[in-house]
Structure formats: structure tokens, C-alpha cells
C-alpha positions in Angstrom: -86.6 -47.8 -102.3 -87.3 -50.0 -99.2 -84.7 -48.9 -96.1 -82.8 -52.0 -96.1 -82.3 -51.6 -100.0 -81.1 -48.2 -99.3 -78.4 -49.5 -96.3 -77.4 -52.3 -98.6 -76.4 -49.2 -101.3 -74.7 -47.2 -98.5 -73.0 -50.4 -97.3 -71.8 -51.2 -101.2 -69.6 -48.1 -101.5 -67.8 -48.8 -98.0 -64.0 -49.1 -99.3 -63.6 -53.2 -97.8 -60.1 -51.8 -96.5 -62.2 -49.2 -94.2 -65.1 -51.7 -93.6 -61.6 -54.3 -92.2 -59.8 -51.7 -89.8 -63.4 -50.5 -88.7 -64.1 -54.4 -87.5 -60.6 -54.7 -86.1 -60.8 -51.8 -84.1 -64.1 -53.1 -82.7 -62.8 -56.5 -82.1 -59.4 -55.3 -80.2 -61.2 -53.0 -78.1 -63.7 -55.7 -77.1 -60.9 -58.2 -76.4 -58.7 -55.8 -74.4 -61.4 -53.5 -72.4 -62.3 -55.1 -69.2 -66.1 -56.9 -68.5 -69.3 -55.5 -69.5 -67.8 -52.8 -71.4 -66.1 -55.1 -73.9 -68.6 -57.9 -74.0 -71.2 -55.0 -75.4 -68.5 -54.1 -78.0 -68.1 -57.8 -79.1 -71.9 -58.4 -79.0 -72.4 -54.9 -81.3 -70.1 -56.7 -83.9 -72.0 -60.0 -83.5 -75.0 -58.1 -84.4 -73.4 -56.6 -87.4 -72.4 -59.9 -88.4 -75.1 -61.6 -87.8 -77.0 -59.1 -90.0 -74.6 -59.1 -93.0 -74.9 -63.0 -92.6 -78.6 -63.0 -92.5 -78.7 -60.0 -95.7 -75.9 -62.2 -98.0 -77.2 -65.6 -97.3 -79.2 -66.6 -100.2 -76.3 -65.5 -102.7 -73.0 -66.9 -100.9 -72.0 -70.3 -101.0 -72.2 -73.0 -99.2 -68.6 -72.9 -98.4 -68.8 -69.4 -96.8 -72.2 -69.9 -95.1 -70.3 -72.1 -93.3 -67.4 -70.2 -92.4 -69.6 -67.1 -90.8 -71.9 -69.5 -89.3 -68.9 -70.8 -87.4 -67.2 -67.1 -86.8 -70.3 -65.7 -85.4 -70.7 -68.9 -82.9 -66.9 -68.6 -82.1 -67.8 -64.2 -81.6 -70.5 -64.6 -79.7 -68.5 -67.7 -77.6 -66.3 -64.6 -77.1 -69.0 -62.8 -76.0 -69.9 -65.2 -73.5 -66.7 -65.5 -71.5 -66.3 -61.8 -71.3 -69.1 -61.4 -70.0 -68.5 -63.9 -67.1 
């Protein structure tokens, strides 16, 4: 089993509620900690994002291709002003 076969298994029985709080707790403590240390936090869940995107694409629709493409620019827009 190839290692990104075997993350995709791990990922699979992640309970969606857990997988939710886990990404909101990221996100808030990106938005509310100050500079560099948020802006990394916000980039880390870019990155997961970015990866799930990139792992799902060739079995979502168009419809939600769309809607993470546009999250992940708005995330890493995010990213971006923090940083400044």
C-alpha cells in the first residue's frame, strides 16, 4: 500500500464532527493570535486544504472544485494580511 493510500485510510475513519472542531480550532487561533504566530497557523490549514483539494479533485464536482478553490484563495488572502 502506497503511503498516501495509507493516510487517505487513516483520514477516512476521522469522525467529520472531530475533523470540523479540529479546523475550527486552527482557524480561530490563527485569526485571534497576533502576527507570524497566527499567519503560520492559517498557512498550516492552507496546506491541509490545499492537500485534501489536490487528493479529492478528480472525484468532486465541479460545483465544489469551485467552492474550495475559492476558500483556499480567500485562506491564504487571510494568510497574507496577517502576515503584514
Amino acid at each position: 500500500m502506497a503511503p498516501s493510500e495509507n493516510l487517505m485510510h487513516r483520514l477516512a475513519r476521522v469522525s467529520p464532527t472531530t475533523a470540523f472542531v479540529a479546523a475550527l480550532a486552527v482557524m480561530l487561533a490563527g485569526l485571534f493570535l497576533p502576527g507570524i504566530v497566527g499567519s503560520a497557523l492559517l498557512f498550516v490549514l492552507a496546506a491541509g486544504l490545499a492537500a485534501l483539494t489536490w487528493t479529492t479533485w478528480p472525484v468532486q464536482r465541479a460545483s465544489t472544485r469551485a467552492i474550495r478553490v475559492v476558500l483556499l484563495v480567500l485562506l491564504l488572502a487571510a494568510v497574507v494580511a496577517k502576515a503584514m
